[in-house]
PDB file of N, CA, C, O and CB in Angstrom:
ATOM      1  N   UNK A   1      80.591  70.551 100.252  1.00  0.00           N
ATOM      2  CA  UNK A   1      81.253  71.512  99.392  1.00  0.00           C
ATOM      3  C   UNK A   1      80.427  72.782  99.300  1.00  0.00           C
ATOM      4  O   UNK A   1      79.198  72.791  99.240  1.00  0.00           O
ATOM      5  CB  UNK A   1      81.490  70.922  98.002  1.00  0.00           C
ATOM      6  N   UNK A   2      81.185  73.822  99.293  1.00  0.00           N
ATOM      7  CA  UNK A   2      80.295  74.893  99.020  1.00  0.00           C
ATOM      8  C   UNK A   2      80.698  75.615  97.518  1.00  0.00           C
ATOM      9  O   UNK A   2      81.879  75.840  97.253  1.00  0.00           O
ATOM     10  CB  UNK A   2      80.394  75.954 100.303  1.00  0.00           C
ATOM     11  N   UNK A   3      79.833  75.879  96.772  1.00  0.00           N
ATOM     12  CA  UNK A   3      80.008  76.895  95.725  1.00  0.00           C
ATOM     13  C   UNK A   3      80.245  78.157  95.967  1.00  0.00           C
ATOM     14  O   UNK A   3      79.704  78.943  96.745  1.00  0.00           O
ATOM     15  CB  UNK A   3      79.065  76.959  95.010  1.00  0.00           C
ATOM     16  N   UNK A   4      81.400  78.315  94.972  1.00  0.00           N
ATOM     17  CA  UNK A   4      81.397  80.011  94.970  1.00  0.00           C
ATOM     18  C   UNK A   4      81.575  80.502  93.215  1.00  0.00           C
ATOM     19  O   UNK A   4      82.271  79.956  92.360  1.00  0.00           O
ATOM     20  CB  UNK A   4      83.034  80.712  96.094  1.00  0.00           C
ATOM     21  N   UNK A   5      80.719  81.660  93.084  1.00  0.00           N
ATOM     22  CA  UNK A   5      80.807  81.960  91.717  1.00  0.00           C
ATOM     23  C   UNK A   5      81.800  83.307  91.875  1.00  0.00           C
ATOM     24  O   UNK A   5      82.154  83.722  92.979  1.00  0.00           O
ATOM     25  CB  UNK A   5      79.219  82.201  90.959  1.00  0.00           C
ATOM     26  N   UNK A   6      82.116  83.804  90.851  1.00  0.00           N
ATOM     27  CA  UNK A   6      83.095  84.808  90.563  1.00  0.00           C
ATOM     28  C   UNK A   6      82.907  85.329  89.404  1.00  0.00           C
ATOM     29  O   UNK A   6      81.948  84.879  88.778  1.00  0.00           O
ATOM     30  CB  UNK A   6      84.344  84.405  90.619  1.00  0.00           C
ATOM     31  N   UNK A   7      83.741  86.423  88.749  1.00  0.00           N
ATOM     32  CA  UNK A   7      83.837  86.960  87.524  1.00  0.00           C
ATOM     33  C   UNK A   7      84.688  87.265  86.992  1.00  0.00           C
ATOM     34  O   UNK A   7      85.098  88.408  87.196  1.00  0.00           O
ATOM     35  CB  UNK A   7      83.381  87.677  87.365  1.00  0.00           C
ATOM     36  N   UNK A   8      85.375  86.416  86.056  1.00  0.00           N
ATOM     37  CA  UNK A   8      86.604  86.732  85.028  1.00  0.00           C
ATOM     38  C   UNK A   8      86.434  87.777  83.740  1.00  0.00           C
ATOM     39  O   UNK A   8      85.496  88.074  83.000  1.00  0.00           O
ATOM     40  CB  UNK A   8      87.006  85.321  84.360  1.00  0.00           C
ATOM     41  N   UNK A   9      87.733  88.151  83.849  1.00  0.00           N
ATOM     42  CA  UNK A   9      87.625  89.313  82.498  1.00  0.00           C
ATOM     43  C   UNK A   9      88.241  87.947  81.505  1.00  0.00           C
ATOM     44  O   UNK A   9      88.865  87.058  82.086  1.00  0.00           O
ATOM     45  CB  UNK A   9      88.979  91.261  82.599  1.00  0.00           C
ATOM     46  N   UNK A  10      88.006  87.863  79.942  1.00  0.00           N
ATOM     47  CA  UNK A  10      87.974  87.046  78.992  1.00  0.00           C
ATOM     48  C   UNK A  10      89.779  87.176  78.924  1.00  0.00           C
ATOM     49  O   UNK A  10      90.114  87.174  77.740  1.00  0.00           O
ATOM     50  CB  UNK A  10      86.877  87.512  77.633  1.00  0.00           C
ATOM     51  N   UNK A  11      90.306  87.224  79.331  1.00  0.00           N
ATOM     52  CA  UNK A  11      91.817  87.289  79.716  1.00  0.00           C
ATOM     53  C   UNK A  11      92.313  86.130  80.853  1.00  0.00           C
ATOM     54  O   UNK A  11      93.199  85.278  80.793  1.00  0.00           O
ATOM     55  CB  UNK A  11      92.104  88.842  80.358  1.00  0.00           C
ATOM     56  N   UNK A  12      91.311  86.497  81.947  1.00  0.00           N
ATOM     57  CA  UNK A  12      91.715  85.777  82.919  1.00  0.00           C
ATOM     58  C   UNK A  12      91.057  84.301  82.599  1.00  0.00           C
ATOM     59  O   UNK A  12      91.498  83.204  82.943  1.00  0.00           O
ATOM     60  CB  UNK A  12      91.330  86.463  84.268  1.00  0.00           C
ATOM     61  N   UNK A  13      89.953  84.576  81.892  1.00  0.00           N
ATOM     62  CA  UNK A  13      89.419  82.780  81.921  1.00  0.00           C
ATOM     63  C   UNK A  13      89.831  82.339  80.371  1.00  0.00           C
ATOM     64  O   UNK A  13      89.357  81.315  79.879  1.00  0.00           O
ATOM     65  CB  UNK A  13      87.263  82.473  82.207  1.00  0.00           C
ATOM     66  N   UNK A  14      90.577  83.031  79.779  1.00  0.00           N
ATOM     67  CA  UNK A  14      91.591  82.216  78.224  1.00  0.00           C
ATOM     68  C   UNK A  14      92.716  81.655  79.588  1.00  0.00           C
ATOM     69  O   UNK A  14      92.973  80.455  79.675  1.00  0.00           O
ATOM     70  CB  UNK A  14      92.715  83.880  76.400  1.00  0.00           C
ATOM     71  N   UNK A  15      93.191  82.458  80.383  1.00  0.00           N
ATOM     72  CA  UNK A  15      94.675  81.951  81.190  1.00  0.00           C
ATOM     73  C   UNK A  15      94.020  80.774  81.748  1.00  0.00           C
ATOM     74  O   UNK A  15      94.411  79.644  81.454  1.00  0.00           O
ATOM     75  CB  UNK A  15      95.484  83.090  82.557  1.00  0.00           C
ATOM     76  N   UNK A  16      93.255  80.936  82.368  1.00  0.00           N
ATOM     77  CA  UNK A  16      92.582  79.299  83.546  1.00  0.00           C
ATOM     78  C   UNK A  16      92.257  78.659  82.681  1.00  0.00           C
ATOM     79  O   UNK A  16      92.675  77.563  83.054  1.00  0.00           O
ATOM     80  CB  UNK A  16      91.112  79.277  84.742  1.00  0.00           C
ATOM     81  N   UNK A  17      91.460  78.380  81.059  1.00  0.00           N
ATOM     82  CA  UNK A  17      91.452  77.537  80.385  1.00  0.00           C
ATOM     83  C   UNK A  17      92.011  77.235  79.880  1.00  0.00           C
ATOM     84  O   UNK A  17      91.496  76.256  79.340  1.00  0.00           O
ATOM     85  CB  UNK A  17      91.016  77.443  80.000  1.00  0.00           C
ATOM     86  N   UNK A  18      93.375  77.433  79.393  1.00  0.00           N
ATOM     87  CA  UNK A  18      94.485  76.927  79.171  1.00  0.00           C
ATOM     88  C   UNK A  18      94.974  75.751  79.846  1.00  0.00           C
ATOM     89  O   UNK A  18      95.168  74.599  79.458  1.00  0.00           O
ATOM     90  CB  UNK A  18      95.202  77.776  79.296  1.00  0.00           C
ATOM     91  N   UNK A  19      95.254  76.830  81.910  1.00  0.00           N
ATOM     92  CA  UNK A  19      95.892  76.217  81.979  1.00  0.00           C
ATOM     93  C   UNK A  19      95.245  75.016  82.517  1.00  0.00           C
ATOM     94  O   UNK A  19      96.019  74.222  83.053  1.00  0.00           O
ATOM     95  CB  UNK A  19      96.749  76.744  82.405  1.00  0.00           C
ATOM     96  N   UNK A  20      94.047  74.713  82.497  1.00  0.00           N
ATOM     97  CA  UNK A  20      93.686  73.554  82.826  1.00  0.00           C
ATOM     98  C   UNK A  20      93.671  72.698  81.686  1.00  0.00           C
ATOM     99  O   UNK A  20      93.601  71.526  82.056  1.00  0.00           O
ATOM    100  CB  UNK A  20      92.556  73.601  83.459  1.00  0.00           C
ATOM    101  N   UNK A  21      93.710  72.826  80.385  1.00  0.00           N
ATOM    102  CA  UNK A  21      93.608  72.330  79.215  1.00  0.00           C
ATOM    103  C   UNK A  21      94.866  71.889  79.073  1.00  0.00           C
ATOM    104  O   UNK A  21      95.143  71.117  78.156  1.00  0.00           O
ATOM    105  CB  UNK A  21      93.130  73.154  78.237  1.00  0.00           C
ATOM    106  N   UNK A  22      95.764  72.303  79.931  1.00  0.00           N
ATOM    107  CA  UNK A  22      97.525  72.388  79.893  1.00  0.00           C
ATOM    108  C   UNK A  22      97.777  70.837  80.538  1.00  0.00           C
ATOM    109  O   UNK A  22      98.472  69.907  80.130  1.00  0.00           O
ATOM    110  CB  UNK A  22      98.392  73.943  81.127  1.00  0.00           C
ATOM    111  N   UNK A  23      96.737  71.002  81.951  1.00  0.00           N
ATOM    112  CA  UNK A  23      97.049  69.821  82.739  1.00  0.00           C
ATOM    113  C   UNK A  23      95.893  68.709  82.610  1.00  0.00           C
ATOM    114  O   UNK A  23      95.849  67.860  83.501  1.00  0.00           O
ATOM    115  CB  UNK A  23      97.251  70.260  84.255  1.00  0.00           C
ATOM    116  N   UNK A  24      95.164  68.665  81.799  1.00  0.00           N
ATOM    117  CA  UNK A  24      94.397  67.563  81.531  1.00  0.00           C
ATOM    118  C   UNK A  24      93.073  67.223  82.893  1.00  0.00           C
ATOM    119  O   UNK A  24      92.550  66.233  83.405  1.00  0.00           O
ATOM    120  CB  UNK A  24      95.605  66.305  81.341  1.00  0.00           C
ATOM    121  N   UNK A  25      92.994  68.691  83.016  1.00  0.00           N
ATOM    122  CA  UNK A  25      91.502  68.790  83.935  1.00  0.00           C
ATOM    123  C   UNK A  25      90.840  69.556  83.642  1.00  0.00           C
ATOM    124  O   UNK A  25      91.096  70.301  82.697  1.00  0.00           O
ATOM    125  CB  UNK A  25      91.439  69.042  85.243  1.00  0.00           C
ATOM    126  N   UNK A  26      89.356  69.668  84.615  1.00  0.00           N
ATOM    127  CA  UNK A  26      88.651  70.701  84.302  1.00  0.00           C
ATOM    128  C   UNK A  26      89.153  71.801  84.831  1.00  0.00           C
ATOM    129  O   UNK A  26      90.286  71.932  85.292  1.00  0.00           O
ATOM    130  CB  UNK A  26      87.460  70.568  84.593  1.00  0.00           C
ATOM    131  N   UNK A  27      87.784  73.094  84.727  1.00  0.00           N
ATOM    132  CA  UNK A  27      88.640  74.069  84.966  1.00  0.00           C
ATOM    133  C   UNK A  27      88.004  74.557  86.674  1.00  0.00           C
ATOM    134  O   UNK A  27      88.110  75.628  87.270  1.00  0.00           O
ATOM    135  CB  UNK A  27      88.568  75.299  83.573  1.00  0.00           C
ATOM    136  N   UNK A  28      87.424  73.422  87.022  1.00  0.00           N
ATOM    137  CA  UNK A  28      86.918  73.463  88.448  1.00  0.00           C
ATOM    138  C   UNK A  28      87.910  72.753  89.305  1.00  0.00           C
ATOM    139  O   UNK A  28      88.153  73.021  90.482  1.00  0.00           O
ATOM    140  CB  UNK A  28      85.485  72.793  88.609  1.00  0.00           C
ATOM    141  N   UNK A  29      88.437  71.847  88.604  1.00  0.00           N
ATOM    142  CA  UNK A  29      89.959  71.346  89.193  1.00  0.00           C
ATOM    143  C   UNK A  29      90.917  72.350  89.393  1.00  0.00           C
ATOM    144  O   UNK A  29      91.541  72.525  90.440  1.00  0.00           O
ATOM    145  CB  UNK A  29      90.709  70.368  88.249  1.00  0.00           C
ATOM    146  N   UNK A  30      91.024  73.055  88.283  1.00  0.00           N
ATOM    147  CA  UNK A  30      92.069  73.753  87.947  1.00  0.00           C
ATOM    148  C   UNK A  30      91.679  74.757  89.100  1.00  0.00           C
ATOM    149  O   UNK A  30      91.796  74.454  90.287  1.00  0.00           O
ATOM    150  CB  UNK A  30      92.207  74.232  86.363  1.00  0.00           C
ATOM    151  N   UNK A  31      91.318  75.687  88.764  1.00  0.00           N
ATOM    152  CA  UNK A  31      90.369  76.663  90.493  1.00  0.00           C
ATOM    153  C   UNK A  31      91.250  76.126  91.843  1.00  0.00           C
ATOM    154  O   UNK A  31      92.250  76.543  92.427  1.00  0.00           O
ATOM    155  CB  UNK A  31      88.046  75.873  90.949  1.00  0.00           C
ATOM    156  N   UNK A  32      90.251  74.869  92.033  1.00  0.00           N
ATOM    157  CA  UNK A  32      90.957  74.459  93.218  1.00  0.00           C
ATOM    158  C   UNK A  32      92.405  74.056  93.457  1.00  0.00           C
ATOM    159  O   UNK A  32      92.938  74.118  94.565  1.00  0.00           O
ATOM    160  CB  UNK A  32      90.354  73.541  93.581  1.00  0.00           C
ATOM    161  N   UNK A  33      92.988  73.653  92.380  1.00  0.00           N
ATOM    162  CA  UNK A  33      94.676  73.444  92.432  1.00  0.00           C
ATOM    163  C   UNK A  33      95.317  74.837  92.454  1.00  0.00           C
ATOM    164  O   UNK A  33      96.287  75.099  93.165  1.00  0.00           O
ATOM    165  CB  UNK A  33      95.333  72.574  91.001  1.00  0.00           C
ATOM    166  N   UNK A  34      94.780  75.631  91.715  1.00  0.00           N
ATOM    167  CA  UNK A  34      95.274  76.885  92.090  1.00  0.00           C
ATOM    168  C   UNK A  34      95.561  77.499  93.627  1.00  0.00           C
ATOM    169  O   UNK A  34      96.691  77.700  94.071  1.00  0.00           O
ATOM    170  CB  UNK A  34      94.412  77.646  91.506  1.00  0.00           C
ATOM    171  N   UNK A  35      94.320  77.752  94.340  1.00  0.00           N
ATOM    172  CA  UNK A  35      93.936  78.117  95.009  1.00  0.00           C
ATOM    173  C   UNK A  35      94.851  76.998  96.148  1.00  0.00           C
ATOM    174  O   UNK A  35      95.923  77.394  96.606  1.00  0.00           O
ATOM    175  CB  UNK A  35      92.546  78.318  94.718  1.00  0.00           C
ATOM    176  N   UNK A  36      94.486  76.069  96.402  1.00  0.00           N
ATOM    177  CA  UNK A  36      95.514  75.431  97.422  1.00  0.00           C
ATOM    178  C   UNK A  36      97.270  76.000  96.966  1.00  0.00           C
ATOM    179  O   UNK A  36      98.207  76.512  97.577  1.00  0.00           O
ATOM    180  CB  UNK A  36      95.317  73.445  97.257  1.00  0.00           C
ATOM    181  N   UNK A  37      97.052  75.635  95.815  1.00  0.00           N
ATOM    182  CA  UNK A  37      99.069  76.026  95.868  1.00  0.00           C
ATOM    183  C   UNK A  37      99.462  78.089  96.185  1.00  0.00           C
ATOM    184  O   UNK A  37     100.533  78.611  96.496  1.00  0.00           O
ATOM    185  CB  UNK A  37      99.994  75.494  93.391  1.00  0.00           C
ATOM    186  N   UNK A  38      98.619  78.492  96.028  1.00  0.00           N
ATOM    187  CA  UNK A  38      98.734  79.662  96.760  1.00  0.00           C
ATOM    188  C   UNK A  38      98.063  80.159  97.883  1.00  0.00           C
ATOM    189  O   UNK A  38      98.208  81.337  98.210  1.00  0.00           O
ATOM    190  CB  UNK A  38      98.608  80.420  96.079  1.00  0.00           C
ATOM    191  N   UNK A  39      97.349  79.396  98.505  1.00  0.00           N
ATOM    192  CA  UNK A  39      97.116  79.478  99.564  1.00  0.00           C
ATOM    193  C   UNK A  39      97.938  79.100 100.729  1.00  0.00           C
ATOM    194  O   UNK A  39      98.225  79.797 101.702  1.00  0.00           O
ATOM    195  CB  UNK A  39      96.251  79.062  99.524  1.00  0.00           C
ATOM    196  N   UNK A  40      98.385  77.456 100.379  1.00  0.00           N
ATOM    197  CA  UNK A  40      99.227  76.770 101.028  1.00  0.00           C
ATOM    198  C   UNK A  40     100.229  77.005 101.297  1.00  0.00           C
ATOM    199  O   UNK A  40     100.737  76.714 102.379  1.00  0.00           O
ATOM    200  CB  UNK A  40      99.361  76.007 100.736  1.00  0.00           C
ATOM    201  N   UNK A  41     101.041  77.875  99.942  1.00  0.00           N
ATOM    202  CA  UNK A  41     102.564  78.260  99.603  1.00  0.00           C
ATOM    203  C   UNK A  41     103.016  79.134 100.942  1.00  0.00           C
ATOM    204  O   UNK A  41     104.238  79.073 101.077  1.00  0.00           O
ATOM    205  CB  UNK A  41     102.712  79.284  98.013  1.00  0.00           C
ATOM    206  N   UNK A  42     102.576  79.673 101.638  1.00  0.00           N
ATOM    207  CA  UNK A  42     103.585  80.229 102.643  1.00  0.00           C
ATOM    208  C   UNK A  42     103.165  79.602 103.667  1.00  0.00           C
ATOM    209  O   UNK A  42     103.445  80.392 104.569  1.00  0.00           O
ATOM    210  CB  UNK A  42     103.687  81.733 102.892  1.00  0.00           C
ATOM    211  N   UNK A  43     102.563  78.497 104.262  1.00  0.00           N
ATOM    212  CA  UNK A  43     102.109  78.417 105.708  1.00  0.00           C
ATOM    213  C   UNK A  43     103.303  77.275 106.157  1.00  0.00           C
ATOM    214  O   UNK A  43     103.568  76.233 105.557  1.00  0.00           O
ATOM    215  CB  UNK A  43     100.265  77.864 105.928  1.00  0.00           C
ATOM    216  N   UNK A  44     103.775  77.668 107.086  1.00  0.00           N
ATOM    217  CA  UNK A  44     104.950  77.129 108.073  1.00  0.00           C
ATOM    218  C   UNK A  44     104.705  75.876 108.535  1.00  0.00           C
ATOM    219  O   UNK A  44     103.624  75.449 108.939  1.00  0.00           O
ATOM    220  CB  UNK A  44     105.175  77.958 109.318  1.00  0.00           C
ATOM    221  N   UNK A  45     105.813  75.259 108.459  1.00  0.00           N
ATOM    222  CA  UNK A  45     105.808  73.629 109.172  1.00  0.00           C
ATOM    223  C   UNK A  45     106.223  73.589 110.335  1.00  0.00           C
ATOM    224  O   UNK A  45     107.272  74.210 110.507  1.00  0.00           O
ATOM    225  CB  UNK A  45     106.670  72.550 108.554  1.00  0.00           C
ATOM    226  N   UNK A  46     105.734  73.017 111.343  1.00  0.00           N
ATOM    227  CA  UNK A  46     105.674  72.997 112.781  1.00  0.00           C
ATOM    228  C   UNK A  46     106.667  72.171 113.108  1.00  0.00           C
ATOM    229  O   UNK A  46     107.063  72.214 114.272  1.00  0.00           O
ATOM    230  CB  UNK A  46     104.415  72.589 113.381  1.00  0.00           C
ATOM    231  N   UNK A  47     107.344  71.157 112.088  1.00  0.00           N
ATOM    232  CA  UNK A  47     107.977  70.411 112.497  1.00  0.00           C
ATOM    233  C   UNK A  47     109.427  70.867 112.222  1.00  0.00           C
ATOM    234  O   UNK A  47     110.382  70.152 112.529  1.00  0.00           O
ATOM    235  CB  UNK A  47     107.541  69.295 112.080  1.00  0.00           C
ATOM    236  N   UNK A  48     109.627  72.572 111.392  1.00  0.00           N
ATOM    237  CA  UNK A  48     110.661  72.632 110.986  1.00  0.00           C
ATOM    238  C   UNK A  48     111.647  72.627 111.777  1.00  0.00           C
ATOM    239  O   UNK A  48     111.256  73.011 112.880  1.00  0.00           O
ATOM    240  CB  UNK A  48     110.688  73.379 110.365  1.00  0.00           C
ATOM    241  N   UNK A  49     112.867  72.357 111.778  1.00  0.00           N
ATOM    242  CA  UNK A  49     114.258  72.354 112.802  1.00  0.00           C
ATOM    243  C   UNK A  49     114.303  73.931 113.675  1.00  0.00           C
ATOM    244  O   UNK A  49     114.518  74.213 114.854  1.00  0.00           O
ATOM    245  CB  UNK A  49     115.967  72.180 111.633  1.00  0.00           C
ATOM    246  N   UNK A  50     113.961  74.816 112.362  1.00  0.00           N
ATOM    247  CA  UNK A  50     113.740  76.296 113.626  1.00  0.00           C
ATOM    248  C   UNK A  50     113.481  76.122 114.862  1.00  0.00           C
ATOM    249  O   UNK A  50     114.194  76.259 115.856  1.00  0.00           O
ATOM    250  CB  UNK A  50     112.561  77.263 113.429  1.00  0.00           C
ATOM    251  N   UNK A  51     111.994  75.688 114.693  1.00  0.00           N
ATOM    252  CA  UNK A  51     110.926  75.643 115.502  1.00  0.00           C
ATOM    253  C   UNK A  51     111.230  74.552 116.766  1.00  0.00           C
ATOM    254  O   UNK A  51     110.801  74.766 117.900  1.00  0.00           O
ATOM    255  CB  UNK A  51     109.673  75.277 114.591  1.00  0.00           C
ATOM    256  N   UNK A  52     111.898  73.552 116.474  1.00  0.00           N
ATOM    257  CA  UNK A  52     111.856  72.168 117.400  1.00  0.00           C
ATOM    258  C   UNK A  52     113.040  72.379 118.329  1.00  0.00           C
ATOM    259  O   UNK A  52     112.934  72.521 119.548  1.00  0.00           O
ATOM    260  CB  UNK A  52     112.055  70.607 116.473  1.00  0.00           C
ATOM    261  N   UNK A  53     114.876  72.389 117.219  1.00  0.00           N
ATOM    262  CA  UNK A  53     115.618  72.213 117.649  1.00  0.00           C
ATOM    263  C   UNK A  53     116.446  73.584 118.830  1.00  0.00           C
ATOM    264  O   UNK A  53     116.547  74.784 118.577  1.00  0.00           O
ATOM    265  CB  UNK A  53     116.057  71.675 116.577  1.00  0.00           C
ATOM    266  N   UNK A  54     116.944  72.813 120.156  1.00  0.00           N
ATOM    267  CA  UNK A  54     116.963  73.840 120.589  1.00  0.00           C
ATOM    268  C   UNK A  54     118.492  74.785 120.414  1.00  0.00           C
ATOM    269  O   UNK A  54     119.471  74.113 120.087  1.00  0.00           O
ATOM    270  CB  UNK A  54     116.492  73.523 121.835  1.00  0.00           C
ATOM    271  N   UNK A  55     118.661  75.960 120.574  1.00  0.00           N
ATOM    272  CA  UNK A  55     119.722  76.944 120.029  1.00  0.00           C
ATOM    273  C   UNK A  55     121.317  76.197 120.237  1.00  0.00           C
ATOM    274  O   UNK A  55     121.928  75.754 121.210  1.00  0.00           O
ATOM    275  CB  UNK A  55     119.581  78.542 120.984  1.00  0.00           C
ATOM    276  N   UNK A  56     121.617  76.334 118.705  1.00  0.00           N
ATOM    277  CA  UNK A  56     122.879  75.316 118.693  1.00  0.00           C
ATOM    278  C   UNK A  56     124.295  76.716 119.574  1.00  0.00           C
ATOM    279  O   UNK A  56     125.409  76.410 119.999  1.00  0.00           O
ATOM    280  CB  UNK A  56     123.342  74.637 116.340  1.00  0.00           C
ATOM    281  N   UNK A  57     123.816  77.790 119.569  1.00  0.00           N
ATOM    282  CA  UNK A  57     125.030  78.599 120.158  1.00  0.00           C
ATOM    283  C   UNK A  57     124.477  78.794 122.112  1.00  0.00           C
ATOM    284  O   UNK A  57     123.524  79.331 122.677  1.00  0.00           O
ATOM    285  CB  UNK A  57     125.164  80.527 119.036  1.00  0.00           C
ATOM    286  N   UNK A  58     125.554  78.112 122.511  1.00  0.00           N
ATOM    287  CA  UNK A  58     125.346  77.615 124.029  1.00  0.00           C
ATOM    288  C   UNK A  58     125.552  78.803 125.074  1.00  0.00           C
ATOM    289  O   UNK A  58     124.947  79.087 126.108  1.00  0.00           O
ATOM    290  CB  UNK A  58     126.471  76.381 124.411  1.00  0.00           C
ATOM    291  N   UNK A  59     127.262  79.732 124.034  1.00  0.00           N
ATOM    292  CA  UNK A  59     127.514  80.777 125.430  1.00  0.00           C
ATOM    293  C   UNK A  59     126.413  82.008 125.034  1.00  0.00           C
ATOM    294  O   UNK A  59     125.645  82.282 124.112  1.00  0.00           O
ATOM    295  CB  UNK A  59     129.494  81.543 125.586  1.00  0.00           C
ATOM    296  N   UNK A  60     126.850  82.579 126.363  1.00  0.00           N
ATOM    297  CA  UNK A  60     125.894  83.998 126.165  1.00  0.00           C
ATOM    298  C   UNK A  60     126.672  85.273 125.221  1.00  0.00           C
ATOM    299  O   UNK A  60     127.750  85.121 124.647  1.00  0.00           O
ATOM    300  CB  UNK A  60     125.564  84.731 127.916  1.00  0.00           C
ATOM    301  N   UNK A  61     126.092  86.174 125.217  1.00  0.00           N
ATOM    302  CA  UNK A  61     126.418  87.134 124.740  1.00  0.00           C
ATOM    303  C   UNK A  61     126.675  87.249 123.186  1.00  0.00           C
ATOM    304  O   UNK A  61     126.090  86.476 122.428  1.00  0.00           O
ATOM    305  CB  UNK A  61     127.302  87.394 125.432  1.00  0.00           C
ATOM    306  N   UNK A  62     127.413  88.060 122.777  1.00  0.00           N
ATOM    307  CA  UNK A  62     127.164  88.712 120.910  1.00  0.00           C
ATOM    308  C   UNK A  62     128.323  87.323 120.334  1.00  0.00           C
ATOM    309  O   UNK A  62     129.475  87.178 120.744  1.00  0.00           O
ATOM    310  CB  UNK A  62     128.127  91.179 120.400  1.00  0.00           C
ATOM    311  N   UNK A  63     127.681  86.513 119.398  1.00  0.00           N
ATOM    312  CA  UNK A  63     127.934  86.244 118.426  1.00  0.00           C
ATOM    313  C   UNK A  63     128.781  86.937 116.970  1.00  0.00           C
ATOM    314  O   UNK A  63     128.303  87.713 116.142  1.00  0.00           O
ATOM    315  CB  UNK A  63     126.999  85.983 118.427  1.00  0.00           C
ATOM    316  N   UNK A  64     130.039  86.407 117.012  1.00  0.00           N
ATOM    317  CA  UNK A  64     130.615  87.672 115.825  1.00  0.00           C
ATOM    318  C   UNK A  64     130.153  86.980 114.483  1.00  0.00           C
ATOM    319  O   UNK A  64     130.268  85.762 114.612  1.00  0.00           O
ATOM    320  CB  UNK A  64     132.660  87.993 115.767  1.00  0.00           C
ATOM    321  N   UNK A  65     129.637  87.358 113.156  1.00  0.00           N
ATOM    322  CA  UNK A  65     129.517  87.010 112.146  1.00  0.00           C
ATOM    323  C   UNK A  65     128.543  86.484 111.812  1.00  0.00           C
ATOM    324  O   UNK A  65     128.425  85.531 111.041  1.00  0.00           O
ATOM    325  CB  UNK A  65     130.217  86.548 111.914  1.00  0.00           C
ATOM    326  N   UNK A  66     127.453  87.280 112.575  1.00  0.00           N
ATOM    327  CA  UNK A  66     126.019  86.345 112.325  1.00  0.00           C
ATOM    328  C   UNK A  66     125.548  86.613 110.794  1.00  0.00           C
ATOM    329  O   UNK A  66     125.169  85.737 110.017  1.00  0.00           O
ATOM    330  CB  UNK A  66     124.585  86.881 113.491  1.00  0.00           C
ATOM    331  N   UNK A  67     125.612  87.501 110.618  1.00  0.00           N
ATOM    332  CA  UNK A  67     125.078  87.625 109.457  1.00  0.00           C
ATOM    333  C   UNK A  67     125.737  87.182 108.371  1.00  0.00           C
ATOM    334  O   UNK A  67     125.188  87.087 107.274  1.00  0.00           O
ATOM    335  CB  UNK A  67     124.795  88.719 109.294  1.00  0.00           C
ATOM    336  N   UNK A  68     127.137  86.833 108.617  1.00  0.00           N
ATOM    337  CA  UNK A  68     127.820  86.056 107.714  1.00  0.00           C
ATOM    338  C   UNK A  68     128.250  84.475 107.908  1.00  0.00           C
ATOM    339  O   UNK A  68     129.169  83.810 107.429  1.00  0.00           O
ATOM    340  CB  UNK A  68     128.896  86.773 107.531  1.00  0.00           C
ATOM    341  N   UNK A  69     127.339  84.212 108.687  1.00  0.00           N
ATOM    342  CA  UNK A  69     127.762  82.409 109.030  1.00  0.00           C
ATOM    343  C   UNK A  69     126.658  82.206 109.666  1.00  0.00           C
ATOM    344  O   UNK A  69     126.917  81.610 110.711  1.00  0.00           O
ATOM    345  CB  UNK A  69     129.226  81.873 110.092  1.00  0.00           C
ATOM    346  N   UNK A  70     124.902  82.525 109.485  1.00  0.00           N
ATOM    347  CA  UNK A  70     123.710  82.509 110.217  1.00  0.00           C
ATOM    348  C   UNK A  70     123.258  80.904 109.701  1.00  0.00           C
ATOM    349  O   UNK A  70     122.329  80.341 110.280  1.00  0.00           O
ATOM    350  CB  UNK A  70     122.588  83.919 109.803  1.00  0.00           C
ATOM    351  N   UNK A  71     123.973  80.247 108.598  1.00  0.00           N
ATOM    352  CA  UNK A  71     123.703  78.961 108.569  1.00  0.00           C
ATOM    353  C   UNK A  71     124.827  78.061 109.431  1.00  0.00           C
ATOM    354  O   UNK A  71     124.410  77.221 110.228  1.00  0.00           O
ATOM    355  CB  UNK A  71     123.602  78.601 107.102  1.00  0.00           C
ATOM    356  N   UNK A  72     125.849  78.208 109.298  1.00  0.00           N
ATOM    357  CA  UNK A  72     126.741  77.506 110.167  1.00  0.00           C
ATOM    358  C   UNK A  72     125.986  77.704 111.892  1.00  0.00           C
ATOM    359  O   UNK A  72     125.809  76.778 112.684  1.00  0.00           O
ATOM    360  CB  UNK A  72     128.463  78.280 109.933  1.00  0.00           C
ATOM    361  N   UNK A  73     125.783  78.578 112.031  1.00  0.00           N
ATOM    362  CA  UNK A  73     125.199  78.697 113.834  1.00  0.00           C
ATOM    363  C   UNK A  73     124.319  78.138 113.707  1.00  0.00           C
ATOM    364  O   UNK A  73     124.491  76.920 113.766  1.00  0.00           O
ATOM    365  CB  UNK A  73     124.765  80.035 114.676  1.00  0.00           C
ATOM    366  N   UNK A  74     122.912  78.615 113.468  1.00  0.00           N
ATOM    367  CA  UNK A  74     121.815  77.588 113.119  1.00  0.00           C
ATOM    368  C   UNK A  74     121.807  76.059 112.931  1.00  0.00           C
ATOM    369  O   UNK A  74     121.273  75.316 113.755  1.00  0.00           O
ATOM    370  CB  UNK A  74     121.394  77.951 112.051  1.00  0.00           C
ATOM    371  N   UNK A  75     122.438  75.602 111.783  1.00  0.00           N
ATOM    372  CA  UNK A  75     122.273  74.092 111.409  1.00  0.00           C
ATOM    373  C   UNK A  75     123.999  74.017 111.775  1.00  0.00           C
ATOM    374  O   UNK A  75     124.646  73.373 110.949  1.00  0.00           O
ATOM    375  CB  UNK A  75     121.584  73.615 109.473  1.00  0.00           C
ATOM    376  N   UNK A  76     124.503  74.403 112.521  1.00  0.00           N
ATOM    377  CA  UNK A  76     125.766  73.782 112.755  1.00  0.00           C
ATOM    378  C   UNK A  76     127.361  73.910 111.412  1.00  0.00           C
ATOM    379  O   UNK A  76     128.429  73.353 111.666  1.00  0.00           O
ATOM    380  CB  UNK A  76     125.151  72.153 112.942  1.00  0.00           C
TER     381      UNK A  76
END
């Protein structure tokens, strides 16, 4: 593990002691639960159907109504 120190304004560490006081941890828990759920929150799944399945529209050329039926083409 590595340490890292930081510096809260008495605003930001009433909010983190809360909210760890909220969820029944410390506030070194709390840090790290933070920090994964916004870290984590946008990174892409490799396994998503985007990514795997291959293009459900077979002929060539322009598609009419993509932008109004981009789930029907996609997931069918």
């Amino acid at each position: 593990m590595k340490v890292v120190q930081t510096k809260l304004s008495t605003i930001e560490y009433e909010l983190l002691r809360k909210y760890a006081e909220s969820k029944g941890i410390t506030i070194m828990e709390a840090v790290r639960e933070i920090l994964r759920k916004h870290l984590l929150e946008g990174e892409v799944d490799p396994n998503d159907p985007i990514f795997t399945e291959s293009p459900s529209v077979k002929k060539k050329g322009k598609v009419e109504k993509i932008s109004e039926e981009h789930d029907k083409i996609l997931y069918g």
